[in-house]
C-alpha positions in Angstrom: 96.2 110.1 121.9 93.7 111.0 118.8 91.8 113.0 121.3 95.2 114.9 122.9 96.9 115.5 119.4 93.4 116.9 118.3 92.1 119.4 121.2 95.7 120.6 121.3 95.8 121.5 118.0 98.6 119.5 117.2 97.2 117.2 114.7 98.1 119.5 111.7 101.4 118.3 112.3 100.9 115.2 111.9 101.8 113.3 108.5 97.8 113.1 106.8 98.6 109.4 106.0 100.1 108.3 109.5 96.0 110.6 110.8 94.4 108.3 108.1 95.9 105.4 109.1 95.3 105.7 113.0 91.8 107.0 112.5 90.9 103.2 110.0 92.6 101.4 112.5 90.6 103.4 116.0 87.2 103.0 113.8 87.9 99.4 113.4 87.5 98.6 117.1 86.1 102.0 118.8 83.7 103.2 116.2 81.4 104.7 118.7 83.8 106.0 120.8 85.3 107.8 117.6 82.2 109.0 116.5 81.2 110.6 119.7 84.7 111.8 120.2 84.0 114.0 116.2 80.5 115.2 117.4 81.9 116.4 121.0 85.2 117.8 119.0 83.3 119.7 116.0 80.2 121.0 117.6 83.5 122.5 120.7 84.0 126.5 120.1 87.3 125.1 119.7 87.0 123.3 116.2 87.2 126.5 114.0 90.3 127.5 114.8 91.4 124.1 114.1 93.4 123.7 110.9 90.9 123.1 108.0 92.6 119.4 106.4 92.5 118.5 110.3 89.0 119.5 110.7 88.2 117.5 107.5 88.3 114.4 109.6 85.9 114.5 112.1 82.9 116.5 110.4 81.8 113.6 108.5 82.0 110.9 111.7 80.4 114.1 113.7 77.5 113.6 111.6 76.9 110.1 111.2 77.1 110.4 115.3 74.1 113.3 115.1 72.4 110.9 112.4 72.5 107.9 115.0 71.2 109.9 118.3 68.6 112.5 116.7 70.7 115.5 117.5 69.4 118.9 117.2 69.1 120.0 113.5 70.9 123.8 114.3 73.8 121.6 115.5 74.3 119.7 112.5 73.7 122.8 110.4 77.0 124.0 112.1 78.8 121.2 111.2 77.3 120.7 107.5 79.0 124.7 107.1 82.8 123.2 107.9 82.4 120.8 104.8 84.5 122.3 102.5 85.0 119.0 99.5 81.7 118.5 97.1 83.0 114.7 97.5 82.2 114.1 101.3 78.3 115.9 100.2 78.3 112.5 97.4 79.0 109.9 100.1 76.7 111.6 102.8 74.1 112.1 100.1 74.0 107.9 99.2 74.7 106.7 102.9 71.7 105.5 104.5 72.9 106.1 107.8 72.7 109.6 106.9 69.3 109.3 106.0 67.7 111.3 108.9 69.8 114.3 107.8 69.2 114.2 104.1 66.9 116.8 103.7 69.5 119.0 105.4 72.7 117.5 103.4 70.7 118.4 99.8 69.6 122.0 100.8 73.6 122.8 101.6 74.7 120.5 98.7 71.7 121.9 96.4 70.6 121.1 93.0 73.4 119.9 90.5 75.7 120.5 93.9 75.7 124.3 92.9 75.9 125.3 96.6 78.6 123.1 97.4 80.8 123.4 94.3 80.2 127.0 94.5 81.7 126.8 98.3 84.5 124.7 98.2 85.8 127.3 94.8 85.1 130.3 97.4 87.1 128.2 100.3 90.1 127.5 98.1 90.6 130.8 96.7 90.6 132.5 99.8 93.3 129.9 101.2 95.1 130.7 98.0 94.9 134.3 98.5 97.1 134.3 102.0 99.4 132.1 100.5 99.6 132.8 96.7 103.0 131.4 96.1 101.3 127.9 98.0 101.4 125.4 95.0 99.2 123.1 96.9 96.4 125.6 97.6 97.1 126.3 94.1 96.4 122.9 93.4 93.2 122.8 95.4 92.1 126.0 93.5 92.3 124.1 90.6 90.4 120.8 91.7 87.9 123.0 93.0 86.8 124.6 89.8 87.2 121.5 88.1 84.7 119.9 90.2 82.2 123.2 89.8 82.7 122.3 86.0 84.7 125.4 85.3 87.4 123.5 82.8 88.2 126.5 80.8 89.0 128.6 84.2 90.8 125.9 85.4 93.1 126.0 82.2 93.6 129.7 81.7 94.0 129.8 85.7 97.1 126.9 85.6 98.7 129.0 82.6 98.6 132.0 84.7 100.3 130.7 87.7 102.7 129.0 85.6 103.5 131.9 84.1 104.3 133.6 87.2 106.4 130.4 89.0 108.4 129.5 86.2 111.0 128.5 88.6 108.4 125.8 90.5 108.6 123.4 87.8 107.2 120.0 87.6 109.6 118.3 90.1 107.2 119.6 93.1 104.7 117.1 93.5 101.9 119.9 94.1 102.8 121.3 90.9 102.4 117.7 89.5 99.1 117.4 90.7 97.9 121.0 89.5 99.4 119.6 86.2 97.3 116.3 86.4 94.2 118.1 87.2 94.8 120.7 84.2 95.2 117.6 81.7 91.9 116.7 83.2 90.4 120.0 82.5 91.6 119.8 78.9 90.1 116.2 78.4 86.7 117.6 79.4 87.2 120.4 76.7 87.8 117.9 74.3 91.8 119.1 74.2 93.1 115.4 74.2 96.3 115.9 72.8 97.1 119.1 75.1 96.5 116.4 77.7 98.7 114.0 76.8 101.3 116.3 76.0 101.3 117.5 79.9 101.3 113.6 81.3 103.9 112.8 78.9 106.5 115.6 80.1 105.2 114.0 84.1 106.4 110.9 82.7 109.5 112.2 81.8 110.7 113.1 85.4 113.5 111.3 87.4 111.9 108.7 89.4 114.8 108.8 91.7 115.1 112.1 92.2 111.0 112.3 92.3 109.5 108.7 93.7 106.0 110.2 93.8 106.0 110.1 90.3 104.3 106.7 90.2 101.0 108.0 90.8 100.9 110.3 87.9 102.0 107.2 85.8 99.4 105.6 87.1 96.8 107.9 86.1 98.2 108.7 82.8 97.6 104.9 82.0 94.6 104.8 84.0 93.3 107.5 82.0 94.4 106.0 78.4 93.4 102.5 79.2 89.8 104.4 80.2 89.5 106.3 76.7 90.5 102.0 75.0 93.7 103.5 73.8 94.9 100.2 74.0 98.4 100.0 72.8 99.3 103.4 74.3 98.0 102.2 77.8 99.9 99.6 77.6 102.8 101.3 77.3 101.8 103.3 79.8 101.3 101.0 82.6 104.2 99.1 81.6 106.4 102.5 82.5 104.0 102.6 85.8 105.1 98.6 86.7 109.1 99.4 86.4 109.2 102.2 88.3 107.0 100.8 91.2 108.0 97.7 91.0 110.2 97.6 94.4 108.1 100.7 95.5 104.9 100.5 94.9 102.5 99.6 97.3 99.9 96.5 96.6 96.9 98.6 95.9 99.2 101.1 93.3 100.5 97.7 91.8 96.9 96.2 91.5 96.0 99.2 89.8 98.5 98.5 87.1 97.7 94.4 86.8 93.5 96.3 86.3 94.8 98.5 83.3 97.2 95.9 82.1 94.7 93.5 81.8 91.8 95.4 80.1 94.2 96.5 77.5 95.6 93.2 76.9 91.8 91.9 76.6 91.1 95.1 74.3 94.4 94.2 72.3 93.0 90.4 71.9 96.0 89.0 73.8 94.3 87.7 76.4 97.1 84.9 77.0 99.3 87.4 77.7 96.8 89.2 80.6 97.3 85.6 82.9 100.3 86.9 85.2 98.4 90.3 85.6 94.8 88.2 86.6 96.4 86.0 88.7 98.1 89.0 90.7 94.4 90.6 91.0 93.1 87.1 92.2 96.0 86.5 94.8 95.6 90.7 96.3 91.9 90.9 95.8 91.0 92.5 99.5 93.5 95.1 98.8 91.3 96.4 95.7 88.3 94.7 95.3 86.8 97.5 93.2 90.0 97.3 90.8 90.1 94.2 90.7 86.8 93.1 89.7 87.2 95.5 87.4 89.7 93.9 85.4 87.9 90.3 85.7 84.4 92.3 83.9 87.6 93.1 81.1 88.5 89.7 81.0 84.6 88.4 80.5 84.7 86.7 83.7 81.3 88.2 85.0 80.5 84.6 87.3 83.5 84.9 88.9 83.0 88.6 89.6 79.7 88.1 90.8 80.9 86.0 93.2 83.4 87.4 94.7 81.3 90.8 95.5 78.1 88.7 96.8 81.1 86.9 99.2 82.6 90.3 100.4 78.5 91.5 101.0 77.9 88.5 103.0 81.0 89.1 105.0 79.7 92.6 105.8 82.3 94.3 103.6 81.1 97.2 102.4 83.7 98.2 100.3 81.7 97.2 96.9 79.4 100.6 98.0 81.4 102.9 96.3 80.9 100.5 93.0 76.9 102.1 93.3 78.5 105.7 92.5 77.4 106.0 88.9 79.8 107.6 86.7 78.1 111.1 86.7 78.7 111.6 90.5 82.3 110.5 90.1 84.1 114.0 90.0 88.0 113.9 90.1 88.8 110.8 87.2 87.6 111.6 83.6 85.3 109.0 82.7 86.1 105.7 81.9 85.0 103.1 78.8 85.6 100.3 80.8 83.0 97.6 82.3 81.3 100.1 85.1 81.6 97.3 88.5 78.5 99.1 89.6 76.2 99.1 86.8 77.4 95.2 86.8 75.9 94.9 90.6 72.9 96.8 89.6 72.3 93.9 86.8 72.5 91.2 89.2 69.1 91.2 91.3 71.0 89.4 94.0 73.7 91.9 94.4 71.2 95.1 93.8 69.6 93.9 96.6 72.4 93.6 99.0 73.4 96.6 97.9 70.3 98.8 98.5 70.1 98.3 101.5 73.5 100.7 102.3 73.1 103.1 99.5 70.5 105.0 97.8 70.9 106.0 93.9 71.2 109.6 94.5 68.3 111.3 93.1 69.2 112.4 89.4 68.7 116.5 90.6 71.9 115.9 91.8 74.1 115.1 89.1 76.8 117.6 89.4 77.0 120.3 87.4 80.8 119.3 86.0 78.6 116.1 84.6 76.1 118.6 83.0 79.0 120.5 81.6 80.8 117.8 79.8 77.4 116.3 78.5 76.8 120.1 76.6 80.2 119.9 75.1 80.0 116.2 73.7 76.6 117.3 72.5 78.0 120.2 70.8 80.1 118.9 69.1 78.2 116.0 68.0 77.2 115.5 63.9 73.6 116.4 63.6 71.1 113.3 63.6 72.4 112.2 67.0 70.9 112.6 70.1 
């Protein structure tokens, strides 16, 4: 059916989370067949005309496939060009089963990820550009200069379009999104309170009228937990708990029990943090990155350590994306709490189960957004620091 929906060019019109979905659930039991199914799909004359989010899932698989069989190098030079997201170049640049085509993956990613920064800002305007009232390309235009580091573009450029859709206010969730994205950009300008000013009038909207609200509440406490604003995160997640309480899904509502819990241990009410620890315990498979974050917040570092060398000895992998260090990590703004993988790299058993997936990616790499905020900190920092 994947195959039909896909070579007909039907699978653009199919919801992105239903495609997610079906593709987990097809890799779970047909990897192989899936992966050779990408390669034979992406490297077809066919695949361009595709639409580009539905092309966004195969080009990665595609390659792992060419990574696995020792295809020809000009083959996946073709399919390294239909990456469009700076992201997928991070997780093909740490995989080890892309290790054959890593010399390939840098040169298009390039030093700092200049090349692919610089290429996904070029693919997003020009979507933008045939569809300039689009507030989801709109949105992606943002994300991609955020990601190239360009914080005060993505600012001015969000005022602008503002300006121009007055009447596309807030209650679109695209807007939303282009909203949560410019709060970012103001964080990493060191414009804190213009940031919260813009979460606290999402927080504002109707939850009935607009349910997808919950995820900005959720990364509006996310994000104040992460700077130890205790009392206001909090708050914050509190907000987040009642209006997903009978909506949320698991992994949204283990999110909340994580930030819940490391403010309540910030806030020295660690009695009060036992409802939201049990609920990480009792749904750990659902977010095992979250959730051991919150046990490194409530000091329980045994208990975290083994529950990450069980899911490695299980052959979960999920604890893989823990190895990202903070610099590579482009869409949150960084985060004060306990890091889950600088934990795994303090534990010589868990390093080396984890070493043998992922490499650290060679510090050339560091995107240039990371560079960027590191100038600005420096900046403005009293002299007699380093």
């Amino acid at each position: 059916m994947l195959r039909e929906l896909a070579e007909s060019g039907q699978l653009q019109d199919v919801p992105p989370y239903m495609t997610a979905a079906a593709i987990w659930v097809i890799r779970q039991e047909l990897e192989a067949e899936f992966l050779g199914l990408s390669y034979t799909l992406a490297t077809s004359d066919r695949f361009s005309s595709m639409d580009a989010d539905a092309r966004a899932w195969f080009v990665a698989p595609a390659l792992l496939h060419a990574a696995r069989h020792g295809r020809d190098e000009d083959a996946a030079e073709r399919l390294l060009l239909h990456l469009t997201s700076p992201v997928t170049f991070i997780s093909l640049l740490r995989d080890r089963d892309y290790a054959p085509l890593w010399p390939l993956i840098e040169r298009h990613a390039g030093e700092s990820l200049v090349n692919a920064t610089s290429r996904y800002v070029e693919w997003a305007e020009q979507r933008l550009a045939d569809q300039p009232d689009n507030a989801g390309r709109f949105s992606e235009v943002l994300r991609s200069l955020y990601y190239a580091g360009r914080f005060a573009d993505v600012v001015a450029q969000a005022d602008r379009w503002h300006g121009a859709h007055a009447e596309a206010a807030a209650a679109d969730e695209d807007v939303a999104w282009a909203r949560n994205i410019e709060a970012y950009a103001l964080d990493a300008l060191g414009r804190v309170e213009e940031a919260d000013r813009i979460f606290d009038r999402l927080s504002q909207l109707s939850p009935n009228r607009h349910p997808w609200m919950g995820n900005f509440l959720i990364n509006r406490a996310s994000r104040l937990v992460g700077q130890q604003r205790w009392t206001e995160g909090l708050a914050g997640a509190d907000q987040a708990r009642r209006v997903t309480r009978n909506s949320g899904t698991v992994y949204a509502k283990i999110l909340i029990a994580r930030d819940r819990t490391c403010a309540l241990y910030g806030l020295n009410r660690a009695k009060d943090a036992a409802q939201d620890l049990r609920y990480l315990r009792e749904n750990f498979d659902h977010g095992r990155l979250e959730a051991t974050t919150g046990l490194l917040c409530a000091g329980l570092e045994a208990e975290a350590h083994s529950k990450i060398a069980a899911a490695f000895a299980s052959g979960k992998s999920v604890f893989l994306d823990a190895l990202l260090e903070p610099q590579f990590q482009l869409f949150y703004p960084p985060s004060r709490l306990p890091g889950v993988g600088e934990f795994i790299l303090s534990q010589s058993e868990l390093r080396e189960a984890a070493l043998k997936h992922v490499r650290l990616i060679p510090e050339r790499f560091i995107p240039v957004s990371y560079h960027r905020r590191q100038d600005r900190v420096s900046a403005h920092m009293p002299d007699g620091h380093s």
